[in-house]
C-alpha positions in Angstrom: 0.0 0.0 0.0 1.3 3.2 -0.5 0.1 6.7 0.9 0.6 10.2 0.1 3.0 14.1 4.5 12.5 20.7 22.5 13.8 20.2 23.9 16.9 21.6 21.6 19.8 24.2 21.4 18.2 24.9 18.2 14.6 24.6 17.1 14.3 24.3 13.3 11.0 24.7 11.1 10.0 22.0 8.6 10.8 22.9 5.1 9.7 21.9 1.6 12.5 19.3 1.3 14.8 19.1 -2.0 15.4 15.9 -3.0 18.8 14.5 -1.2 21.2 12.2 -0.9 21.1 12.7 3.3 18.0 13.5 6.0 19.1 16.6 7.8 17.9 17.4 11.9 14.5 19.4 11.8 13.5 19.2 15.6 15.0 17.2 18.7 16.6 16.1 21.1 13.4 15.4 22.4 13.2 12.8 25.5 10.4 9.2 25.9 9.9 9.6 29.3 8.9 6.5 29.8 11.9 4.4 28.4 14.4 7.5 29.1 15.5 8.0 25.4 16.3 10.5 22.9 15.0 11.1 19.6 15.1 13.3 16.3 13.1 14.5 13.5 14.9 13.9 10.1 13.6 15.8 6.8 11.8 13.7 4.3 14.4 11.5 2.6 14.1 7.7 1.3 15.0 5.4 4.1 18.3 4.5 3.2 19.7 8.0 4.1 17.5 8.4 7.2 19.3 5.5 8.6 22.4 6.7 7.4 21.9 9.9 9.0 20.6 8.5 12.4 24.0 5.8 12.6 26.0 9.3 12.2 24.6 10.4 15.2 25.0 6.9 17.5 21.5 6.4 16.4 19.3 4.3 14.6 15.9 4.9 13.0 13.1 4.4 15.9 12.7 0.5 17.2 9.6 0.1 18.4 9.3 -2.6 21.0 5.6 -2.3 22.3 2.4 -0.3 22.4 3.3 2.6 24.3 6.4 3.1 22.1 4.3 3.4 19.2 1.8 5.7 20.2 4.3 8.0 21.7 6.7 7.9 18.6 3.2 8.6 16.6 2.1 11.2 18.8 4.9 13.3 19.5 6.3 13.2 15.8 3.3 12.5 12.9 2.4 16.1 13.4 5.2 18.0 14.8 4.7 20.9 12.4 1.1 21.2 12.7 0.1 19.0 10.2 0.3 15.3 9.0 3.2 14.1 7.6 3.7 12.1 4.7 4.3 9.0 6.9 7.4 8.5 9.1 9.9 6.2 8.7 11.1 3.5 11.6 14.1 1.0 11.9 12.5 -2.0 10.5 13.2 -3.8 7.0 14.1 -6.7 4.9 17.8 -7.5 4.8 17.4 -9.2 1.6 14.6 -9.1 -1.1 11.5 -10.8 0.1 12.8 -12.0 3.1 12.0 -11.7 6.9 11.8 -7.9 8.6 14.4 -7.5 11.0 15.5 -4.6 13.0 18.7 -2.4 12.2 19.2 -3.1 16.0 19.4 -6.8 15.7 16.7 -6.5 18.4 13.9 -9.8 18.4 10.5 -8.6 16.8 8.4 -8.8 19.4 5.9 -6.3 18.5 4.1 -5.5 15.4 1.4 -2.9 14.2 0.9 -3.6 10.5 -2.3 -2.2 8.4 -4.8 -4.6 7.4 -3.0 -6.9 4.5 0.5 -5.5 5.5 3.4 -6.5 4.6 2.4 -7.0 1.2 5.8 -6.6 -0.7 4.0 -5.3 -3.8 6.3 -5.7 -6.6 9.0 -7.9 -4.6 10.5 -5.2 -4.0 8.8 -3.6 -0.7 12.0 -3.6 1.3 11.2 -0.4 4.4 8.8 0.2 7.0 6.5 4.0 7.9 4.0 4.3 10.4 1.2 5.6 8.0 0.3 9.3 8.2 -2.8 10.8 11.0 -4.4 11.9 7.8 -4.5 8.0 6.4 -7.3 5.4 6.6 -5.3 3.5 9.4 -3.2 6.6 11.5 0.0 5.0 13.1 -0.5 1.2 11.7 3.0 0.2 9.8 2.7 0.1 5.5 6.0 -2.0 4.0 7.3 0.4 0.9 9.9 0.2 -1.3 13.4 3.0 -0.9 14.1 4.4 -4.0 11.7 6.7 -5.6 11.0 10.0 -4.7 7.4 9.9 -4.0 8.7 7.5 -1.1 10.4 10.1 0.8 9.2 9.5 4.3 10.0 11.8 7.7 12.7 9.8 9.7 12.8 9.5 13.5 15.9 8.5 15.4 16.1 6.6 18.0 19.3 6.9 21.0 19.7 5.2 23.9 19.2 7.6 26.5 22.3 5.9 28.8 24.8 6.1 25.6 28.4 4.8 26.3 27.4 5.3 30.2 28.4 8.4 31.3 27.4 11.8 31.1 28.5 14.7 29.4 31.3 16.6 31.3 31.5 20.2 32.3 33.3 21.0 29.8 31.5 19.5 27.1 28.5 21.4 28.2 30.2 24.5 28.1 29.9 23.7 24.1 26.0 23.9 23.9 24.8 26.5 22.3 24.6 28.3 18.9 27.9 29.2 17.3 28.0 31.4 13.8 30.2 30.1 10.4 33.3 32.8 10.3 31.3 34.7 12.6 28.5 35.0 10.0 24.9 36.2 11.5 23.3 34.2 8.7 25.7 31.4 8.9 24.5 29.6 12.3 25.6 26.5 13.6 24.9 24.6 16.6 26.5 22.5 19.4 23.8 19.9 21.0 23.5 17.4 23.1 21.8 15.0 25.0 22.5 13.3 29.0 25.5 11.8 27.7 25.6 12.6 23.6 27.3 15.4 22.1 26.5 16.4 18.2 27.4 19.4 16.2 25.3 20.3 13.4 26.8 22.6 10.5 24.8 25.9 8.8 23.7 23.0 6.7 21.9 21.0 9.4 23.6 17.8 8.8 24.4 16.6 12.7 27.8 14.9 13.1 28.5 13.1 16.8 31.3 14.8 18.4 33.7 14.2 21.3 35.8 16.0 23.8 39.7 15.0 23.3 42.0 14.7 26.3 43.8 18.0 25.0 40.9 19.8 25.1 39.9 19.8 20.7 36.4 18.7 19.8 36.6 15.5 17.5 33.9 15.2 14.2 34.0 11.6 12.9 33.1 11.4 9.4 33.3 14.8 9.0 35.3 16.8 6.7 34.8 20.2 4.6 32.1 21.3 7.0 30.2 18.2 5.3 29.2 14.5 6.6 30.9 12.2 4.5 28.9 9.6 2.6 28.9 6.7 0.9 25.5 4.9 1.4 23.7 2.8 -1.2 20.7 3.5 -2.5 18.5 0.1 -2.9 16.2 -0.3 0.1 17.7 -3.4 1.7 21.1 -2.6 2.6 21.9 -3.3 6.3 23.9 -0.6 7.7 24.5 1.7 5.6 27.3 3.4 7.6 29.4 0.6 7.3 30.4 1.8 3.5 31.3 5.8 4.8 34.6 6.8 4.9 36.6 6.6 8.2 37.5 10.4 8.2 37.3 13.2 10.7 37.2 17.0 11.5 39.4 17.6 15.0 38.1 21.7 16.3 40.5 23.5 18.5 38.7 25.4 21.1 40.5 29.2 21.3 38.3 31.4 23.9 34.9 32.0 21.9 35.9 30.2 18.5 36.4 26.9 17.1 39.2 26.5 15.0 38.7 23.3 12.4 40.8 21.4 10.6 40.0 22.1 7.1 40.5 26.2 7.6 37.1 27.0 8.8 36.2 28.1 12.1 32.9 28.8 14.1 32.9 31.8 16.5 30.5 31.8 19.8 28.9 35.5 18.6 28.5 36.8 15.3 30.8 39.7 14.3 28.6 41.1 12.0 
């Protein structure tokens, strides 16, 4: 079947999408408080790059592992803007053509909320799962489609464990949170965010990179160069992991009073000089 769409250092309004090769951070980190975790609002992109862009955060697309789950995913994120969404996407799908769902997690499927006569794999080639959209015949139940077309462009929600890694942010990285301006351009902003224990920094462009604190004080980008994400998904639907074919590089920031000097000759400055 096919259908037809806080908490946060910054708050960003949903946008017409252009077509993509990555999902880019419209709203988050916004915090389940019933299972403790994190999650984000991706623009509308085919499900490959949403997953893509959630496992550059530490993330995944959502897994939903019971009732409550779904209805709060549904709830907080099917009509964020105001209005109903083309459908969002979640972390289930085929890891080869016509076989079993499975999720990116690896976790068991214990929970399902398919439509009436879903999955249907129309085609053979119905690969990724949406919750359907509040304005649908079914609101919330789950529709199998296939990733590669443009009319299959779906929001993305990521998922992150709200006890990352097990520790919490230090002082210092703290200290980072905030809004920063591109070579101290008012209309260049950037932002430092972060969750209980998750630090990200997401470029003027809004594509979120997870960063760390170094022991001699730089900020650390993993795949992250040029002021860009690196890439190197696949587009096809039923590829696990997409991360696993992006190239290993970094940015490294050095933190100077109110700037951040990067790697590759730019540099992000606390207030805007203009």
């Amino acid at each position: 079947m096919k259908t037809t769409i806080v908490l946060c250092v910054a708050s960003f309004s949903l946008f017409a999408a252009v077509f993509q090769t990555k999902a880019d951070i419209i709203a988050g980190p916004i915090k389940n408080p019933t299972n403790g975790n994190y999650y984000y609002l991706l623009s509308p992109n085919i499900w490959t790059a949403s997953e893509a862009e959630a496992e550059s955060i530490g993330g995944t697309l959502a897994i939903i592992k019971n009732a409550d789950e779904q209805k709060w995913v549904f709830s907080t994120f099917n009509a964020y803007d105001g209005v109903n969404h083309v459908g969002i996407w979640i972390g289930l799908h085929r890891t080869t053509l016509g076989g079993p769902f499975a999720w990116v997690t690896g976790a068991t499927l214990d929970y399902t909320n398919w439509n009436q006569g879903e999955p249907n794999n129309v085609g053979g080639i119905e690969n990724c799962v949406h919750m359907c959209s509040g304005d649908s015949t079914a609101p919330g139940t789950w529709n199998d489609l296939p990733d590669n077309t443009f009319n299959d462009r779906k929001y993305g929600v990521v998922e992150l464990s709200g006890n990352a890694d097990g520790k919490t942010l230090s002082k210092e990285e703290r200290a980072l949170i905030g809004t920063w301006y591109e070579g101290g351009k008012l209309e260049r902003p950037c932002w430092i965010a972060g969750t209980d224990n998750v630090l990200f920094v997401i470029p003027n462009n809004r594509f979120a990179g997870r960063a760390s604190l170094c022991t001699d004080g730089s900020l650390f980008v993993p795949k992250f160069q040029n002021g860009l994400l690196t890439e190197g998904h696949i587009f096809g639907g039923y590829y696990p992991l997409p991360q696993r074919a992006r190239t290993q590089m970094g940015m490294r920031g050095e933190i100077v009073q109110e700037r951040i000097l990067w790697s590759d000759g730019t540099w992000w400055s606390r207030r805007p000089s203009n």
